[in-house]
C-alpha positions in Angstrom: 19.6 15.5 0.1 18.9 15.4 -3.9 17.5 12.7 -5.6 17.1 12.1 -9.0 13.4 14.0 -10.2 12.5 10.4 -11.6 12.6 8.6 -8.4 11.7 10.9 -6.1 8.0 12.0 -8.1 7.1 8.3 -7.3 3.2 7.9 -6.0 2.5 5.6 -3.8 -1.1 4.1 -4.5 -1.5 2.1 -1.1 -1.4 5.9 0.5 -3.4 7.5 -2.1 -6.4 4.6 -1.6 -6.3 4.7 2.0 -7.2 9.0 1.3 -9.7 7.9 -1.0 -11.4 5.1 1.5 -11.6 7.6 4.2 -13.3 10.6 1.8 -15.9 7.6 1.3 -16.5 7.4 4.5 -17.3 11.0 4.5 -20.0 11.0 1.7 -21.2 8.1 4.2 -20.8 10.2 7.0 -18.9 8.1 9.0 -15.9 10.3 9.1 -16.1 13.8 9.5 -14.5 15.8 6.5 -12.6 17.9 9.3 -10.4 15.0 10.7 -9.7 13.8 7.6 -8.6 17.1 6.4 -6.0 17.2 9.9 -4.8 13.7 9.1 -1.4 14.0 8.1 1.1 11.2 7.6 4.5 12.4 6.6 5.6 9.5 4.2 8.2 8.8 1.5 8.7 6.2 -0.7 12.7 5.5 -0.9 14.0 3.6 -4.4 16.7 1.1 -3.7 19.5 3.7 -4.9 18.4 5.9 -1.6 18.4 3.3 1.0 21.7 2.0 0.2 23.4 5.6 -0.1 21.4 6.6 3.6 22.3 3.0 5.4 26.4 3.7 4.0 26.2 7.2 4.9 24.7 6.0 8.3 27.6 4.1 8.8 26.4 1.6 11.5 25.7 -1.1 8.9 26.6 -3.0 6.0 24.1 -3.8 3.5 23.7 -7.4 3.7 21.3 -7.7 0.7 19.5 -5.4 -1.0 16.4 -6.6 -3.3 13.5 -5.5 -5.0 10.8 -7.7 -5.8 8.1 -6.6 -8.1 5.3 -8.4 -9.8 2.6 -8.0 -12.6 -1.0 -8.7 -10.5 -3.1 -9.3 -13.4 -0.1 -12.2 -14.1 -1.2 -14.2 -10.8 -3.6 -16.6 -12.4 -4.0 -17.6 -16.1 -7.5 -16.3 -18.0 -8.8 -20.0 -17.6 -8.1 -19.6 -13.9 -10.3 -16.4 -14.0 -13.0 -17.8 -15.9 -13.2 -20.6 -13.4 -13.0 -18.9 -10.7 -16.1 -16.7 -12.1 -17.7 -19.5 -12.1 -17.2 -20.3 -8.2 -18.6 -16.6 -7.2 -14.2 -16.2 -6.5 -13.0 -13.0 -6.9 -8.9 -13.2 -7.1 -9.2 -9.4 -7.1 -11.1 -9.0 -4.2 -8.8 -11.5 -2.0 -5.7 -9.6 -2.9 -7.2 -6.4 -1.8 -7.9 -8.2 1.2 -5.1 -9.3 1.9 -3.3 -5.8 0.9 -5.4 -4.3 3.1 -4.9 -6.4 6.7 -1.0 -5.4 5.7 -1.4 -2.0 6.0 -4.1 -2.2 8.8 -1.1 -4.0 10.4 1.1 -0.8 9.9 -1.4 2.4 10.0 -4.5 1.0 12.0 -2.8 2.1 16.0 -2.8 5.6 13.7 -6.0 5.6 12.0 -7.4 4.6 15.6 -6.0 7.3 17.7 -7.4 10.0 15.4 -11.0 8.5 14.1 -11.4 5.8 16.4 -11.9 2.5 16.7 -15.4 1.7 15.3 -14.8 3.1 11.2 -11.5 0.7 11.3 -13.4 -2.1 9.6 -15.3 -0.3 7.3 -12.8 1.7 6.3 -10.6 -1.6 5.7 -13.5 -3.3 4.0 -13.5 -0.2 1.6 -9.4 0.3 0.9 -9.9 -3.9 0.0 -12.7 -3.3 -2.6 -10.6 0.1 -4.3 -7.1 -1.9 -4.2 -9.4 -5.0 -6.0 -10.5 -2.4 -8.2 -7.3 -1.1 -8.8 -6.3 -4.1 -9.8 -8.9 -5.4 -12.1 -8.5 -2.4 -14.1 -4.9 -2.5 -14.7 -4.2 1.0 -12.9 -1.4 -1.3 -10.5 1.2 -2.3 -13.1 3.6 -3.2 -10.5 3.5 -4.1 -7.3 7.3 -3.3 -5.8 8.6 -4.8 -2.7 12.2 -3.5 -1.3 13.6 -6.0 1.2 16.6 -5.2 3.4 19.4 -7.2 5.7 21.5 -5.5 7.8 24.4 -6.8 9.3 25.4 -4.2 12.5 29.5 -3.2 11.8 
């Protein structure tokens, strides 16, 4: 299968956090640097092109809709909404990397379990929330980009 050099060099920052919250946890020494080094998680990030071209090459299916949803994160509240919510000790940052991370805890944490166990999972959730708040509060996330899919079975 080709695809276009553009969409397939994508990077997928939610992955590339997670990496960078468990090498914290080996500076901590929570995690040893040897499972981390034999964690491996195949993973590809499709464009909406791809998964319409797979699901029709499939064949079992017909693409019901097919929508991308992205949003600017630094657009969610207004800069006197900041400010006032600097002044409550609120961090809208912070509560979006919380909320980023219990979504992929909800995908990845059966996997992150099995291989380092069950007592770094919170930390190491606690740390991907304060680097995706980060992220965010610096600008490096200019998009966040959601692909939603329905399928009707042919």
């Amino acid at each position: 299968m080709h695809w276009e050099k553009s969409k397939s060099l994508k990077r997928d920052y939610g992955w590339d956090l997670l990496s960078k919250s468990l090498l914290d946890l080996v500076v901590e020494g929570v995690v040893q640097e040897a499972d981390v080094d034999s964690f491996n998680v195949p993973h590809y990030t499709p464009c909406k092109e791809e998964i319409a071209e797979i699901v029709e090459r499939e064949g079992s299916f017909d693409i019901k809709r097919l929508q991308v949803f992205e949003a600017n994160p630094s657009a969610v509240l207004s800069r006197e909404e900041q400010l006032h919510n600097q002044d409550l000790d609120f961090n809208v940052y912070l509560e979006m990397g919380k909320k980023t991370a219990n979504g992929v805890r909800a995908i990845s944490e059966p996997l992150l379990s099995s291989h380092f166990g069950d007592a770094v999972i919170d930390k190491l959730f606690k740390r991907y929330a304060t680097h995706v708040a980060d992220g965010l509060g610096n600008s490096k996330f200019h998009k966040l980009t959601t692909i939603v899919v329905s399928l009707t079975k042919k």
